[in-house]
Structures are given as structure tokens and as C-alpha cells.
C-alpha positions, -999 to +999 in steps of 0.1 A: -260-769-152-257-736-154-283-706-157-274-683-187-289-646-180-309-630-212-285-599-221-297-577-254-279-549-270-293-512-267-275-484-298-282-450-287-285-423-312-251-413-300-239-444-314-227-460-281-240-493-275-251-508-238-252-548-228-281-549-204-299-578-187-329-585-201-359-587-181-376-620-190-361-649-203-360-659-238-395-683-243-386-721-240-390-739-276-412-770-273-399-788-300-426-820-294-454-791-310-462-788-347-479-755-352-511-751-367-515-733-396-527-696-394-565-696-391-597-677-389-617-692-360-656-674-356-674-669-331-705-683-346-689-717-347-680-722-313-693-745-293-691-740-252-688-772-231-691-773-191-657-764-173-649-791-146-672-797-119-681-758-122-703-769-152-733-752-145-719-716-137-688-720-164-690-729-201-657-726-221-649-730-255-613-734-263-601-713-290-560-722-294-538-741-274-515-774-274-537-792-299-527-763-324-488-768-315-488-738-289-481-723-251-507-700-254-544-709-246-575-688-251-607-693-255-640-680-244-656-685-210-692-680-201-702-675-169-737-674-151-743-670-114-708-682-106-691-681-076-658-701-083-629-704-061-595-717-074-557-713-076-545-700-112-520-728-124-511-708-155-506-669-157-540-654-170-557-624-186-591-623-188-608-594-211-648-591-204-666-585-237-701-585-219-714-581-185-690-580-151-668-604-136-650-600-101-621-620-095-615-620-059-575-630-043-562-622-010-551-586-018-582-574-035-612-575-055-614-567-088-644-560-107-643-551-148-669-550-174-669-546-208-637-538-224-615-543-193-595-565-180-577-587-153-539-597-152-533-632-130-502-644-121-494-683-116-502-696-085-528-666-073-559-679-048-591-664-064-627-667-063-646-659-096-676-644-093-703-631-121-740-628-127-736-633-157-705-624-180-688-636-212-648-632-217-619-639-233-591-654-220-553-662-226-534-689-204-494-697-207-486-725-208-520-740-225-506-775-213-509-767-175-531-797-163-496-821-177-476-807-155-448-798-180-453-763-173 
């Protein structure tokens, strides 16, 4: 089987046109996934449910992922006097909406608070680490733990 590389099509106001390789590849269609329709999901209504055996210092409540036809997973995480160590099986961004959250990998330490945020590649060794912090994050792909990924 052969890999196909992405190309797209640049115009230039000169009117010359340029075939260049794309840098990421086209997303992969998962045909098996009905989408949900578009929805209004508040805040208010959420309810936040221990995260594996972390329960006590992480409480998520999943906002969107394969059970609404989708790749992408967010949701909210709380945590509270966490110290969590683990290996991202998904790429990540975590935003902080309230207090600070340091997310530790071999290379650095990063510590954000409110209004800032943390990109995470698959397969990145970190140790999360709050006092107390609530975020928002986004996970591709949301079905991660099947191993389709």
C-alpha cells in the first residue's frame, strides 16, 4: 500500500500558482461515527465523576467525544492536591480557567494559571500537579483507551 503525500494549491496575487506539500495530513474519516447534533452543553449541568484510580485528586466531566460521533474529546477536569504521573496517550491541550496547574515532562516544567495554556504531544511522560485547579481540556482521538487511535 502506498502513502499518498497531502499537496494543496497556493495562487499568488501574481497569478502563478505553486503545488506544495502540505504539512499535516488530511484527518482520517471514521465512518463507524454518527455525529451528534450541534448543541449547547452548560456548565451548570455537568456532573464531575472520579478519573481512574486518581479519584480523589481528579474529577472529570466529559463534555464531547466518541459517544457524540467524534475524534475530539474535552471536557472539564478538576483537580485538588494532585500530584499525577502519566504518559499522554492522546495529543492534549489543557486551558486553566481557575487556579494553577504544572505539568511536569522530562524537558521542563510548566506552570499556567488562568487563561493559559499547555500543548501535549502523544506519548509525552508527565506528572500533573495542582493545589487546586479547574481546566478545560481537548484530546484527539477521544477513543484512545480502544486502541484505534
Amino acid at each position: 500500500m502506498a502513502y499518498q503525500i497531502p499537496y494543496r494549491v497556493e495562487c499568488f496575487n501574481t497569478g502563478m500558482y505553486v503545488l506544495r506539500q502540505s504539512l499535516f495530513a488530511p484527518p482520517r474519516e471514521n465512518h463507524s461515527m454518527t455525529k451528534a447534533r450541534a448543541q449547547t452543553i452548560r456548565f451548570k449541568d455537568l456532573t464531575f465523576a472520579p478519573r481512574f484510580e486518581h479519584g480523589e485528586m481528579a474529577q472529570v466531566s466529559i463534555v464531547s467525544g466518541t459517544e457524540m460521533g467524534t475524534r475530539l474529546g474535552t471536557g472539564f477536569a478538576r483537580f485538588t492536591q494532585a500530584h499525577i504521573p502519566w504518559t499522554v496517550q492522546y495529543d492534549e491541550v489543557i486551558l486553566v480557567l481557575s487556579g494553577n496547574l504544572t505539568v511536569h515532562t522530562p524537558q521542563d516544567s510548566m506552570t499556567v494559571g488562568p487563561q493559559d495554556s499547555i500543548w501535549l504531544p502523544n506519548g509525552t511522560e508527565v506528572i500533573y500537579e495542582s493545589e487546586e485547579a479547574l481546566v478545560f481540556y481537548a484530546i484527539e482521538p477521544s477513543n484512545w483507551a480502544e486502541g484505534s487511535a
